[in-house]
Structure formats: structure tokens, C-alpha cells
N, C-alpha and C positions, 0 to 999 in steps of 0.2 A: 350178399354183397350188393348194397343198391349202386343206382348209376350215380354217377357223380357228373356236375355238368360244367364242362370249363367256360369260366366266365369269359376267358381273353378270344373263342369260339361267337359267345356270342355278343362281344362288342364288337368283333369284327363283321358278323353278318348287319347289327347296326347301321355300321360305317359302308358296310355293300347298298344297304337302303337309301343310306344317306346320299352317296353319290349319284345313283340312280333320282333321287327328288333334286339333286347339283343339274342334271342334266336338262330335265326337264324346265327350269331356272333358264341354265343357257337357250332353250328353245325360245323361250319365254323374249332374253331378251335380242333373242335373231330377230325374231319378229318385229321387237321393235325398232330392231336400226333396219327393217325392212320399211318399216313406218319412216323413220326417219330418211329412208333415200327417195322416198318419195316427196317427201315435204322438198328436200333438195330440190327435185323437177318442179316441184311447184315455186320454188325458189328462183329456179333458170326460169321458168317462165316469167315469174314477176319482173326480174332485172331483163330480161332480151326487152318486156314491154313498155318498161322505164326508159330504156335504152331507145326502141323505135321509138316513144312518146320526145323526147329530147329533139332528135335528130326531125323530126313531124315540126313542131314546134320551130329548131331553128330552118329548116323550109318555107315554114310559116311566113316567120317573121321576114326572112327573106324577100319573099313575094310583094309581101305590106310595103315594104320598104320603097320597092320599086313602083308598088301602085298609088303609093302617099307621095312619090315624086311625080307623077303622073297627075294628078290630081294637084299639084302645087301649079305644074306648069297650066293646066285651062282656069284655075283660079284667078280674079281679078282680085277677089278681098283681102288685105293684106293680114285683116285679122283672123281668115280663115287656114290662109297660108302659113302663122305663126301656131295655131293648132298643131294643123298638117306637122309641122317641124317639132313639135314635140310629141305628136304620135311615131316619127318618125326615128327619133331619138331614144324612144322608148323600146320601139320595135327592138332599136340595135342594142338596145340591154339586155333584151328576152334573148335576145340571140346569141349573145357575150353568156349570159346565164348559161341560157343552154347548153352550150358547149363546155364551159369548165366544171357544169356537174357531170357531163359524158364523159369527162377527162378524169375524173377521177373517179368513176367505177373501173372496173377491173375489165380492159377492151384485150381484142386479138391484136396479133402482129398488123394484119390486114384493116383492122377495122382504124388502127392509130396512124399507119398509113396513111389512108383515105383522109382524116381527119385533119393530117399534118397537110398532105395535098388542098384539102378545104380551108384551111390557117393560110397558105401562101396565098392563093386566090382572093381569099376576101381581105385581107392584107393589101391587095392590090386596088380590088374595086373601091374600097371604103373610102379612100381619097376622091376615086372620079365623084362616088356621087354626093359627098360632099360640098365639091366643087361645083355638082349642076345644082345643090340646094343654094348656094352661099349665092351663084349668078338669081337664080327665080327671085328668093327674097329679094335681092338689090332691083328687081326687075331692068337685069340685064338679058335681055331675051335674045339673044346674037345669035352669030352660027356659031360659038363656040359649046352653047348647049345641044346642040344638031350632032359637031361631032363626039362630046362627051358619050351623047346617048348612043353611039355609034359603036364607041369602044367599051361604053359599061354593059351594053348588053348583051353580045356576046360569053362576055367574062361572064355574065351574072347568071347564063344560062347554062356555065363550065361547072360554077358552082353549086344550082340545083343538082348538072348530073351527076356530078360529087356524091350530094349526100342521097341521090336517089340511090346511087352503088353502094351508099353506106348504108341506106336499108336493107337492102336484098341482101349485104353479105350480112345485119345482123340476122334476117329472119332466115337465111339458111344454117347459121349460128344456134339460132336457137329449136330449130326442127332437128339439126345433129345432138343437142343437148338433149335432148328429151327423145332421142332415140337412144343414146348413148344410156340413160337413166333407164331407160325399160330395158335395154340388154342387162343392167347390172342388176335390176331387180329379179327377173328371171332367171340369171346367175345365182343369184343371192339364195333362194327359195330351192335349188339343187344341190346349192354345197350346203344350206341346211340338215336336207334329208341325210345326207351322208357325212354327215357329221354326228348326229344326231346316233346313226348308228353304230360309227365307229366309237363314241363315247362308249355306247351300252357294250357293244361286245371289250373292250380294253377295261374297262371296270370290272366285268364279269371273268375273265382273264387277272387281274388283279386280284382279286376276292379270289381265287381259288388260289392263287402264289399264295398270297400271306397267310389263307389256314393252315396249307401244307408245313408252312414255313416258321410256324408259332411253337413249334418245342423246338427249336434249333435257334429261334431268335431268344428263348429263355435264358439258352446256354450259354448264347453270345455276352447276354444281359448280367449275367454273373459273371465273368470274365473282364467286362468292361469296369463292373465295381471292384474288382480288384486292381486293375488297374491303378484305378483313382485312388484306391488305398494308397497304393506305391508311389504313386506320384504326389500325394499329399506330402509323403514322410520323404520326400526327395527332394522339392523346389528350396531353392535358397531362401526365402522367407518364415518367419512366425507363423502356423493358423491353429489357428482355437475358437473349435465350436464350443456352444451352450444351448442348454434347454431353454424354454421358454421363460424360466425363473431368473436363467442365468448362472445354473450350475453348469460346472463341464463336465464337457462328453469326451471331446479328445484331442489332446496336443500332438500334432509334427512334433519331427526328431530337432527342427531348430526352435521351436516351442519349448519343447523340454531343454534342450540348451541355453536359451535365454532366459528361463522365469525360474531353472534351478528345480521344475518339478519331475518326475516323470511320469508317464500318461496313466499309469494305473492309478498310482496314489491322489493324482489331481480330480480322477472322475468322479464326479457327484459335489465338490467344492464349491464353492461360488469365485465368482468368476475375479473376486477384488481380493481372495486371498491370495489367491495362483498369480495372476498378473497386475502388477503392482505399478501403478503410472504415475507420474505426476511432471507437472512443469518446472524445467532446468529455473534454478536463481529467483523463485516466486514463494510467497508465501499460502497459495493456495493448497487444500487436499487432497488426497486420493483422487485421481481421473476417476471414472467409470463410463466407458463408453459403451460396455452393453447395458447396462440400463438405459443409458438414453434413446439407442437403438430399440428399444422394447416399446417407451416407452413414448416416443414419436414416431417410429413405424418408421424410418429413414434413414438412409446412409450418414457416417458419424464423422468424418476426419481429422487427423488429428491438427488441432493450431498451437503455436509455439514451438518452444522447444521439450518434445516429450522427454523424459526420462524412464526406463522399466528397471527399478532395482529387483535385481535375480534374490532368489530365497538363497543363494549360498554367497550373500554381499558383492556381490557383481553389479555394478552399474550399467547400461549402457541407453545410449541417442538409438531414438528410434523416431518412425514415421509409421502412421498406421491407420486404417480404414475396418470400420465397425458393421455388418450391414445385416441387417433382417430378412429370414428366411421364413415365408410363407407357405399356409397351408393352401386348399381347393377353395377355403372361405374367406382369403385374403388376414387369415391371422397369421398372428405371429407364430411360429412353431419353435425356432429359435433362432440364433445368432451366429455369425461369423467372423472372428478377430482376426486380421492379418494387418503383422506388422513386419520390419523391415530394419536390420540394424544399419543405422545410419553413421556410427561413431567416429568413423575416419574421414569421411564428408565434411560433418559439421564440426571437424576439429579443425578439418583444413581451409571452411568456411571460414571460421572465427579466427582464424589466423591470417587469413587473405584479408577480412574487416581488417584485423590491428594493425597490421604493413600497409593498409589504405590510412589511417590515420596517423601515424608514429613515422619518424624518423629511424633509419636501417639502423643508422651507426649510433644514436646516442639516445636510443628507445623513449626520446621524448617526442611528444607530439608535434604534428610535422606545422609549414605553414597553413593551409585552406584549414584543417581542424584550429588551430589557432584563432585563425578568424570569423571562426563560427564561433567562438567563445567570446571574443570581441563583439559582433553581433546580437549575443545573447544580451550581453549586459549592455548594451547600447540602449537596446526594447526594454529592458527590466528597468533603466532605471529613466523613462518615461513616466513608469507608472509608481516608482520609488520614490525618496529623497535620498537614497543609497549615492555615496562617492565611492569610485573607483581608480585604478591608476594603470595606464599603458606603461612598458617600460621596452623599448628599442637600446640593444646590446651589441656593443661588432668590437671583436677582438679587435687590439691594436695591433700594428706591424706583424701581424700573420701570415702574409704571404713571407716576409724572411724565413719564418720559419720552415714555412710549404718548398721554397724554391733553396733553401740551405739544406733542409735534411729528407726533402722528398715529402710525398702524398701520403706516407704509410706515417710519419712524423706528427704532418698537422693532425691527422685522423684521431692520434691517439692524445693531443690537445684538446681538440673541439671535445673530447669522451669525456677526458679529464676534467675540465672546464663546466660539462653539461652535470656529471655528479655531483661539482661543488654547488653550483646553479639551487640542483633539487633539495639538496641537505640544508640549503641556507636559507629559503624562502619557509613562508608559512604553510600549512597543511591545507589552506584553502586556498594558496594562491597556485596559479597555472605556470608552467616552464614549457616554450614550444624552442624549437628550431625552426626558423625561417629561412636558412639556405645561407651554405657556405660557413661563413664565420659569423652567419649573425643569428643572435637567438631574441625571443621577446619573453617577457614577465608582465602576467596578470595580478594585479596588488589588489585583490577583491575585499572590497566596504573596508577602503583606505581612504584618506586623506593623502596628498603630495605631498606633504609635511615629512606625514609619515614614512610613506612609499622612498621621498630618499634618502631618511636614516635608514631605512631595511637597506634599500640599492647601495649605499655609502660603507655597510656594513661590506655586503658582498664584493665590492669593489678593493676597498682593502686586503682584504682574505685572499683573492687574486692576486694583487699586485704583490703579495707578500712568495707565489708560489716561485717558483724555480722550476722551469720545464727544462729536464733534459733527455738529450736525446748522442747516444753514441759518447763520442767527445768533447759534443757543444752542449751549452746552459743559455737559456734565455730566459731574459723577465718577461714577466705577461701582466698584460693590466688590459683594461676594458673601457670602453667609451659606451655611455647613454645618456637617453634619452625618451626624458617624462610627459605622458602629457595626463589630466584629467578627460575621467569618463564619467558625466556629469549630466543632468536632462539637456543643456545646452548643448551637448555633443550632435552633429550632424549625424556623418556618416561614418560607416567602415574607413574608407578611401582616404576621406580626410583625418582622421586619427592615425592611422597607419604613418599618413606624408609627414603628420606632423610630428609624429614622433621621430621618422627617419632624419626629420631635418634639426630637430633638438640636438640628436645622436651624433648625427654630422657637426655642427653646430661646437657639439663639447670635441670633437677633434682639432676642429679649426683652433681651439681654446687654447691646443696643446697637450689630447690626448688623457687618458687615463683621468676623467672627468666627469659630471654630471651634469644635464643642463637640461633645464625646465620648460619644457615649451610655453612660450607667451607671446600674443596678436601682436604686441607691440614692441616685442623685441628687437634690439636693432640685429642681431647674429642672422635672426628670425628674416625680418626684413633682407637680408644682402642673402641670405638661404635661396626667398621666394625672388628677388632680383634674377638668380643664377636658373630658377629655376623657369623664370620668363625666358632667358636667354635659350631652354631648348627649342621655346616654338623658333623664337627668329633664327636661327640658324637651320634647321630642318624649313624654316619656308626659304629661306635663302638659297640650302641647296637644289632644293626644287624649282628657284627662279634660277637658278644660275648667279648668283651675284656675290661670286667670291672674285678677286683679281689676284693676279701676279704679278711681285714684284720680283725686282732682281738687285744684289748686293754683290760690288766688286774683292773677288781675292786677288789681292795681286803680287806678285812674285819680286821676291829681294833678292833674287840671284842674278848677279851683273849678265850671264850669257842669257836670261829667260827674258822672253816678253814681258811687254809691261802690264798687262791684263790677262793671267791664262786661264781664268778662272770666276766665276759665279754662284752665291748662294740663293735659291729660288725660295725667296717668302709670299705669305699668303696674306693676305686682309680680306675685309670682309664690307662692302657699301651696300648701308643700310638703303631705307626706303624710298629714302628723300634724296639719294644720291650723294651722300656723304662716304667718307672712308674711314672705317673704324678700325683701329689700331687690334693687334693680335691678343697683349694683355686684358684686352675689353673681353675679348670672347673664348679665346683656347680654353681657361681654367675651367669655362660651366662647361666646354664642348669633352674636355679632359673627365671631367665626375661624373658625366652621363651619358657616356661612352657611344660619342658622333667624331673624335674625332679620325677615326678609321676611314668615313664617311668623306673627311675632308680632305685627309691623303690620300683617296681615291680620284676625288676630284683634281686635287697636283698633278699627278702623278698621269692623270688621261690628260689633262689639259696641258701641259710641260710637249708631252710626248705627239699630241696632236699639233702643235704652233711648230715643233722641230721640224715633222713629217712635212707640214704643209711648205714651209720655209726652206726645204732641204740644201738647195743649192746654197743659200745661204750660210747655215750651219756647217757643212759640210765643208767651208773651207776657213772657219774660224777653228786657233787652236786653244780652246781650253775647254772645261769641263765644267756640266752642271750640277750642283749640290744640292741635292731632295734631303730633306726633311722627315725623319720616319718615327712616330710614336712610339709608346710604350705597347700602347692599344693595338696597333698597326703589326707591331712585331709580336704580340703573342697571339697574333691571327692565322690560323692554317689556311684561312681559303687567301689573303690579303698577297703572301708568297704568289700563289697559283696568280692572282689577278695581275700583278707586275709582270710575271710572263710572259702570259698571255698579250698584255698591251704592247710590251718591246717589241715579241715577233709580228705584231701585227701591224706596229708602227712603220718597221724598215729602218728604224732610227739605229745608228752604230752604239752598242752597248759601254762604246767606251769613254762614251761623252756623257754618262752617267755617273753619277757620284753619291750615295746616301749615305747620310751624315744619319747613325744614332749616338744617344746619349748615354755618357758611362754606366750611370747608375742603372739606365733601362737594361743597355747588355748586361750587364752582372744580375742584375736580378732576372734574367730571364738566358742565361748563357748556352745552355744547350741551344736554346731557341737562336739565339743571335747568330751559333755558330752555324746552323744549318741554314740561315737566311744570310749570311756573308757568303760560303761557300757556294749557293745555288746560284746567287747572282753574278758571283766570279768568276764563277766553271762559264757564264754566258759574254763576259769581257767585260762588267762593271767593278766600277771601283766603289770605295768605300772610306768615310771617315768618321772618328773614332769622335766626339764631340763633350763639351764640358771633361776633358781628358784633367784627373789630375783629383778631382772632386771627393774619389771613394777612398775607400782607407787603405787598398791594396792592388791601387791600380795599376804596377808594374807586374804583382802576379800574375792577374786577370790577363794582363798586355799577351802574353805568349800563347792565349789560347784562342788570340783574336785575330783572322787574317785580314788588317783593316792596311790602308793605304797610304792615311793621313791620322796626325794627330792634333786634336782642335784645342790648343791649352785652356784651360777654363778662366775663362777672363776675369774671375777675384785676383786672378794672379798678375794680371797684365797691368787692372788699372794702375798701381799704385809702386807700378813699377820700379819709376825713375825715385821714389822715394825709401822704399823698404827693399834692403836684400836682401831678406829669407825669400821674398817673394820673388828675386833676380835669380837667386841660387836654384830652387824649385823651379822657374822656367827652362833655364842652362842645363838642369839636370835633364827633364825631361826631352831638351832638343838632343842631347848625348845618346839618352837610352834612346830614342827615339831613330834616329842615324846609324847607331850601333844594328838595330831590326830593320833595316833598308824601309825605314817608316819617313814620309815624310813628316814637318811640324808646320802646322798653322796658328799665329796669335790672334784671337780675335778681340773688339773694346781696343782697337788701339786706335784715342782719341785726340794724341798728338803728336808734335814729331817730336821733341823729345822721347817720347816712348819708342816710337818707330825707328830712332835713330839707335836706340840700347838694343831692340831687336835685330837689327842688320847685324847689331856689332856680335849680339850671340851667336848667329849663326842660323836665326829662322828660318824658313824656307819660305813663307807664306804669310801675309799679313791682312786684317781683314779690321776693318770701323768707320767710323765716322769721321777721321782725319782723311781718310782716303776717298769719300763720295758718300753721299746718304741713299738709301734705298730707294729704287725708280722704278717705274711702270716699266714689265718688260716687254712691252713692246718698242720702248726709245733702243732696245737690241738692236732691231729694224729699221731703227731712225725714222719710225713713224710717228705722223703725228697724233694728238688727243681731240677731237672736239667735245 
């Protein structure tokens, strides 16, 4: 039985060799940073000698200094003397030099000291001998160079012993460096040795652990690869090795669950029959990432969207990394696939994209994807002669419906609505939802022409529906608005406005309409009018330059005052200091919703001139009438902001009066009812305004706790002439009396009128027979300049 020699025996005697010539290496390089700590000292030497050389230097020049003024003063020649002064001047460069190269080597605590002590000194004298130079040149020979040189010399010989201190403490500086440097070298050259042999014995100590230790680390060594077996066929991912061809060796258990194979029958296959890749919605082939891995020697990852169809029709999203496994000569030996199923990720990826593009409620494209569609064809048809068509869409009268049957009502409108939308347009053209009730239509490689017999078509089809909901039916019909997308098209921004203002445009017309955007339109024009009116009013608010007027209510009740009462209007002077009537501006401030904006401004500034005037107010008896929007009353923070100003004002709540408008309450009644009662529950009143207008305003009346009723003046003007319109007012003063309601007429322009109102029984009468509307500050009986 011959001997047999274990090889792992003797690569570790080797490696005992090896560290043994490691060691030797380290001695190697002790020696040279023993070398190198020497160069150090010769380093401290150079710099302490740089250092005395500097400090030598500005002594020097010091001295010069004083023997070139020395020399100036027995000099007669004046051109000698102008020498003198620029040797002199020179000097004190070297010297200036000198010092701020000393300044920035690297000095002791002591030695910057000294230096800062030498800075204040010469700091000082540099003036005296200035001054004895400036006297000698003038050949001022006085006694005041007598005592110059009295007080510079001195000082001047503080300053020598300065820097003579400042040598001594460099060259004790540098004999401690250069003793410190040899202590560390003969240091150095002792932990060598012992270093040297604690290497040799711990190596040799080593070497005998690890032979002992080599059939037990064998053991270890097969234990460890079972491990890895285990833990392969364990981790929640795909792996699959390959040979170097790219046949397989072995799939994990999620391997074999993914690719449908299992690991016996797959061994030896190649690797595109087993795992089958390719990219999601592409018309590309077969992935093969171990070949490319073979085949460039390099990590593979996967790009796109993979797909791995399993051998028993199983689909699934994966992500996966390819990478090459090397031999001792840097080849390839084989491959490593691990991948990872991704399926519920990238479902929920791609679901997260379409909820970023689309609309929740009506799975049509939302607005920003819209207008990236717009966009497109903007830039496409630069480089086209393609025509296109914008189309701007907004339900008509849809909040009735929103504020009639609730949010779950309109929802299932705007669905309704958005299905007919899709079914009736062309297969190329685009349907988005851009918010609320308003949807847009792409008319793509249209003509206008065309785009509004399509639009004319769908409009129809609408108006023909019947939405109902519960017990009510409502008509529907739709308002737009065309414009051409054409190479002349600007921007996004401007197509969008222009469309929205077409849209509007065929509202103003009367609704359930189409209207074609054009530069020259007059609709168009009074559109861009209104739409100038946002800036002036938004600069207006920002200057302040809204006013307050005031209109008399005055009481018909023979025991009442003759004035107990005021409506607070607002106007608006423009630039030039003119005053522009309310019809000029509410309407654009109404459609582009500022006028919240402006009943904030009333409503602080009313409540400010009360505060400030208190004594005044406070013993007048009648009550102020605000003015409350639509805008204003469907506002939750607008409530909160009225609160807050009363309590802050100190003003009595019950000299307050807000007048809203029928129509606003009714279409907004919940609303109205929690904005009557908050401010009631506080002691303000409230009146009931354009009362009479809606179709069932004595219903509505009982669910309103209002204080006054303001009859709608269609009814007043035409009083003295028509009695439906007498009877209608009589009725309403009844029902009105009947709900401990007061009634107000307003428009009452004569006295005839005014006299048929005493006789029904008004309480309150309010026009232009009575006083025209005034600045209120004539409240005050102040005057105007």
C-alpha cells in the first residue's frame, strides 16, 4: 500500500513559506519608514532653517531700515536721499515678505506669540519712522526728528529682542525635533525586532492549527455544501444554473415551479427550452440571457417587461439577473439565472400608470393626459398640413341636478354622459374628462366643418336623453366649444382658453349650442373683455380700491322711524379715479370666482368703519344689509371668516343683516340653512332677497329662518299698472306676516308705487324714489375731497 500524499498538507506548508517571505517583506518595509523617519528629521531641519533664515532676514532688514534713515539724516544730496527711500521701502517688503512666509509654515504656540508681539510693535514704530523719513526728505531737520528718534529707538530695539527670542525659541524648537526624531527611530528599530519575531512564532503557531485542523475542516466543508443545497431549493426566487454550453444542471423548487419543469427532467436541456422569456406586448423573440452571459462574459439584467411562459401555460412578470461563473483561468465555466416573480408588482404598477392617466369615475382619460394629446398634435402638425379640432364640453344646468338629487345622481350623469361621448365619436378621435362637468373631444385630421356636424350629431343624441333619478326626470343637453388645431396654433394654453371661451360663449347664446371660436368674434371679444376684467379687479383688490356705498330701507310703519335701515353696496374706482358701477364688474367677478374675494373685502371693511365709529353706531337704530354671493355661501372657510371678524370687531351682531338671493338659497339649501342658523345662534339677522323669483318659494320659505322678505322687484315695478303683480306682492306680504317674516319692496321708483305699498301692508320699502345710493361715509356726515 504506497503512501499517498495529501495535497491540502502540502499547500499549506506552502502558505507556512509564504508567510514566512510576508514577513520578511514587512521587515523590508520597517526599514523603510525607518528611512522615511529620518528624511522627517532632515525635513525638521530644513523647515526650523527656513524658519531661522526668515526671522535672520526680517532682523536684517530691520537694522537697514534704521541705518538707511541714519544715512538719509548726514546726507545733503537730495538724490541720494531719494535712493536711501527706496532702499528703504524695499527693506520693509523683505520684511513684510518675510514674515508672511513665517506665517504660514506651520509655527508653535510660542513661536506665533512672539510674532503677534513682533506685529503689534512694528505696527507701532512703522509710523514713527515714516515720519522721520517724510521730515529728512522735506529737509525739516527740527527737534521733532531728535524726538522721533527718541521714541523709535527704543521700540525698535523691543523689536530686535522680539525676534532674537524668536530664534532661540526656533532653535530650541528644532534641537527638541531632532532629538524627538532619534528617540523615535531607536524606538522604531526595537519594535522591529519584536515584531519581526512575534510574526515568525504566530505564523508558525498557525501552521501547525491548520494541518491539525484540515480533516475536520473537510468535514466542515461538506456540511457547508449541503447547506447551500438547502438553501438554494429554499429562497423565494428562481435559480438556474448551466454549463458552459448552457445546458442545465439544476433548478430550485421555485424554478421548477415557475418554468413547469422539474429538476431531473430539465438536466442536460438547454437552457431556451426550460426557460422560456420573452418581452410583455412586443413583437420580439425568445430572450436568451445565458447565452449573452457566455457570450460577453457579463452580468445580463433583465430590461422591459419580461415575461416567463411556464411549460404547463402559466404566464408570469418576472425580473431577472444572468451572470457568469468562472473558472482559475477566468473562463467561463457556466451560468447562473435567477429570477423573481414580479406578477402582483407590475399588475399593480400598471394599474397605478392608468389611475394616473384616466378619470376614477368615467375610465376616460383624465385632464394633464388630455393635454398631452393636445400637445402632441400641436408639434405634429408644424411639421404636417394635417387639420385638427379642439372641442370644449360642460353640461348644462348640472348642478340642479348635483344639488336636486345629491353627488351619487350627478356621478351617475357625468358615467352616462361619458359612455355616450365614447360610442359616438370616431375610433381615432380622443374623449377626456377635464373636471367636474366638463369633458374635451379630440376631432383628429378634421376639418371644423366637419368636427361640428360630428359635435351637432352628439349634441342631439343628448338633448334627446331623459336622466332620471328616483322620482325626478331631467333634460340634458350640453354646451361647446370649437376651435381649430392648425400650424397657426400657438400654444396648449391658448387653445384650451379658447375653447373654454367658445363653450362659454354658446352658453351665453342660450345653452344646448355650438359655437366656433373666431379672433374676430364679437361673443369672442366681450368673452376676452370679461376676461380682462380678472386682472382689474384682482389689482384693485390689492390696491384697495373698492368703496362703500349705502342705500336707505325705510319703514312704512306710522310708530317706526323714518330710516331704520341700510343696504351696503359696493363699486369699484378704477385707475383714473372714476367710479364704476357694479353691472360693469360683478358678472366677470361672478364667472371667475373673485367674487368671495369681494365679500371679504365688505364684510372687513363694513365691520372695521362700525368698530372704529362705535359711539356713533351704537346709538343709531337700524340695521346693516350685506350682500352674500352664491360663491360666498357655498364657501366653508367664508362662514368661519364672518366669525371670526364679528368677534373681533366688538361690533353688536344685531346690527347685521345678510341679504342672500332666492335662487342662491334654493340651489344651495343645506348650505344656506347652516349659514343662517350659525349667524343667528350669534344675534344676526338675515333677509331673504329677489323673494318670489323661484317656482316654489313658499315651500323653500319654511325651511329658511330668514328675518325679512325682499319681494323681487319684476313685481314692484309695474305695480300701479298690473294686478297679477299686486295680488303676488299682497300674497306674499300675508304669507310673509303669517311666519312672523318681515316684507321689504325694493325698485320702488315712485310714489304712486309707494303709496299702493303703504296701502298693502309693507313693512319696508327700498328705491330710488326714496334717495339714490351714497358714499357711506355721508353716514358720518363726512365730508369727500
Amino acid at each position: 500500500m504506497g503512501f499517498r500524499i495529501d495535497k491540502n498538507l502540502i499547500v499549506l506548508s506552502l502558505g507556512m513559506f509564504t508567510i514566512l517571505i510576508a514577513m520578511a517583506v514587512v521587515m523590508t518595509i520597517s526599514l523603510d519608514r525607518m528611512k522615511s523617519n529620518i528624511d522627517r528629521m532632515n525635513t525638521v531641519v530644513h523647515i526650523q532653517s527656513s524658519k531661522t533664515a526668515l526671522v535672520t532676514q526680517m532682523v536684517s532688514s530691520a537694522r537697514e531700515r534704521t541705518l538707511i534713515i541714519l544715512r538719509m539724516l548726514v546726507s545733503d544730496d537730495p538724490f541720494v536721499r531719494d535712493e536711501l527711500m527706496l532702499d528703504f521701502n524695499s527693506q520693509g517688503a523683505k520684511f513684510v515678505q518675510s514674515r508672511m512666509s513665517l506665517l504660514e509654515m506651520d509655527l508653535s504656540m510660542r513661536e506665533k506669540k512672539l510674532l503677534d508681539i513682533q506685529g503689534k510693535m512694528t505696527a507701532d514704530i512703522v509710523p514713527l519712522q515714516r515720519d522721520i523719513v517724510d521730515l529728512i526728505l522735506d529737509d525739516n531737520l527740527n527737534q521733532n526728528i531728535t524726538s522721533l528718534f527718541e521714541v523709535a529707538t527704543p521700540k525698535q530695539d523691543l523689536v530686535l529682542d522680539t525676534l532674537s527670542n524668536l530664534l532661540s525659541v526656533q532653535q530650541k524648537s528644532a534641537a527638541d525635533a531632532l532629538k524627538e526624531a532619534g528617540d523615535e527611530y531607536q524606538t522604531a528599530i526595537i519594535m522591529l525586532g519584536l515584531l519581526a519575531l512575534s510574526v515568525f512564532i504566530v505564523c508558525v503557531m498557525i501552521a501547525i492549527y491548520v494541518i491539525r485542523h484540515t480533516t475536520h475542516s473537510r468535514s466542515l466543508l461538506f456540511q457547508e455544501k449541503e447547506r447551500a443545497q438547502i438553501t438554494l431549493h429554499s429562497i423565494g426566487d428562481g435559480v438556474i444554473t448551466t454549463d458552459s454550453e448552457g445546458r442545465i444542471e439544476r433548478l430550485n423548487t421555485i424554478a421548477e415551479y415557475l418554468t413547469g419543469w422539474d429538476n431531473a427532467s430539465a438536466r442536460g436541456e438547454l437552457n431556451t427550452d426550460v426557460c422560456k422569456i420573452r418581452i410583455e406586448n412586443t413583437k420580439f423573440g425568445q430572450l436568451n440571457p445565458i447565452s449573452e452571459v457566455i457570450e460577453y462574459k457579463q452580468v445580463i439584467s433583465s430590461e422591459g417587461n419580461a415575461i416567463l411562459y411556464s411549460n404547463d401555460g402559466g404566464e408570469y412578470a418576472i425580473e431577472y439577473t444572468a451572470s457568469p461563473i468562472f473558472d482559475n483561468q477566468a473562463n467561463v465555466s457556466g451560468t447562473i439565472l435567477v429570477f423573481k416573480n414580479v406578477t402582483e408588482t407590475r399588475t399593480l404598477n400598471n394599474a397605478l400608470a392608468y389611475q394616473a392617466k384616466h378619470d376614477a369615475l368615467t375610465k376616460l382619460i383624465n385632464r394633464m393626459e388630455f393635454e398631452l394629446c393636445v400637445e402632441v398634435l400641436i408639434n405634429e402638425t408644424r411639421q404636417t398640413e394635417h387639420e385638427h379640432v379642439l372641442c370644449y364640453l360642460d353640461i348644462d344646468q348640472f348642478k340642479v341636478v348635483n344639488d336636486t338629487c345629491g353627488h351619487y345622481a350627478g356621478d351617475e350623469l357625468i358615467k352616462q354622459l361619458a359612455g355616450k361621448f365614447k360610442k359616438k365619436v370616431r375610433d381615432s378621435d380622443v374623449v377626456g374628462r377635464l373636471g367636474g362637468d366638463e369633458f374635451g373631444i379630440l376631432f383628429k385630421e378634421c376639418t371644423v366643418e366637419k368636427a361640428k356636424e360630428l359635435m351637432d350629431a352628439i349634441r342631439q343624441n343628448i338633448h334627446r336623453t331623459h336622466f332620471s333619478w328616483d322620482d325626478k326626470s331631467f333634460n340634458v343637453s350640453v354646451s361647446a366649444g370649437l376651435v381649430a388645431i392648425n400650424s397657426h396654433s400657438e400654444s396648449l394654453y391658448e387653445l384650451l382658453s379658447a375653447a373654454d371661451s367658445a363653450c362659454y360663449a354658446a352658453k351665453d347664446e342660450g345653452r344646448n349650442r355650438i359655437h366656433i371660436y373666431k379672433k374676430d368674434d364679437t361673443l369672442m371679444k366681450g368673452r376676452v373683455g370679461e376676461m380682462q376684467w380678472v386682472h382689474r379687479l384682482t389689482k384693485a383688490l390689492k390696491e384697495n380700491r373698492f368703496r362703500l356705498y349705502h342705500h336707505p330701507i325705510q319703514s312704512l310703519r306710522s310708530d317706526g322711524p323714518k330710516e331704520n335701515a341700510c343696504e351696503i353696496l359696493v363699486r369699484m374706482e378704477d385707475e383714473d379715479g372714476n367710479i364704476v358701477p357694479p353691472l360693469a364688474f360683478i358678472p366677470a367677478a361672478e364667472r371667475y370666482n373673485l367674487m368671495t374675494e369681494i365679500d371679504k373685502w365688505v364684510v372687513s371693511n363694513v365691520l372695521d368703519r362700525m368698530n372704529t365709529n362705535s359711539d356713533f353706531f351704537d346709538k343709531l337704530d337700524f340695521s346693516f344689509s350685506i350682500n352674500i354671493s352664491a360663491q360666498s355661501l357655498s364657501n366653508e372657510k367664508f362662514l368661519e371668516y364672518i366669525e371670526e371678524k364679528i368677534e373681533a370687531s366688538g361690533v353688536m351682531p344685531s346690527k347685521l343683516c345678510f341679504e342672500i338671493t332666492e335662487t342662491t338659497a334654493i340651489a344651495n339649501l343645506s348650505r344656506a340653512q347652516t349659514f343662517i342658523s350659525t349667524l343667528k345662534s350669534m344675534g344676526c339677522m338675515f333677509s331673504l332677497d329677489d323673494f318670489g323669483s323661484g317656482l316654489s318659494s313658499f315651500a323653500y320659505l319654511k325651511n329658511l329662518q330668514v328675518d325679512y322678505l325682499k319681494i323681487d322687484g319684476a313685481f314692484i315695478r309695474n305695480l300701479a299698472d298690473d294686478e297679477i303683480d299686486r295680488a303676488m306682492v299682497a300674497s306674499i306680504n300675508q304669507v310673509g306676516h303669517i311666519m312672523k317674516i318681515k316684507t321689504i319692496a325694493e325698485y320702488v321708483e315712485t310714489e304712486e308705487v309707494f303709496n299702493i305699498l303703504k296701502d298693502i301692508g309693507i313693512d319696508y320699502v327700498q328705491g330710488h324714489y326714496l334717495g339714490e345710493p351714497e358714499p357711506f361715509e355721508k353716514l358720518l356726515d363726512l365730508t369727500t375731497e
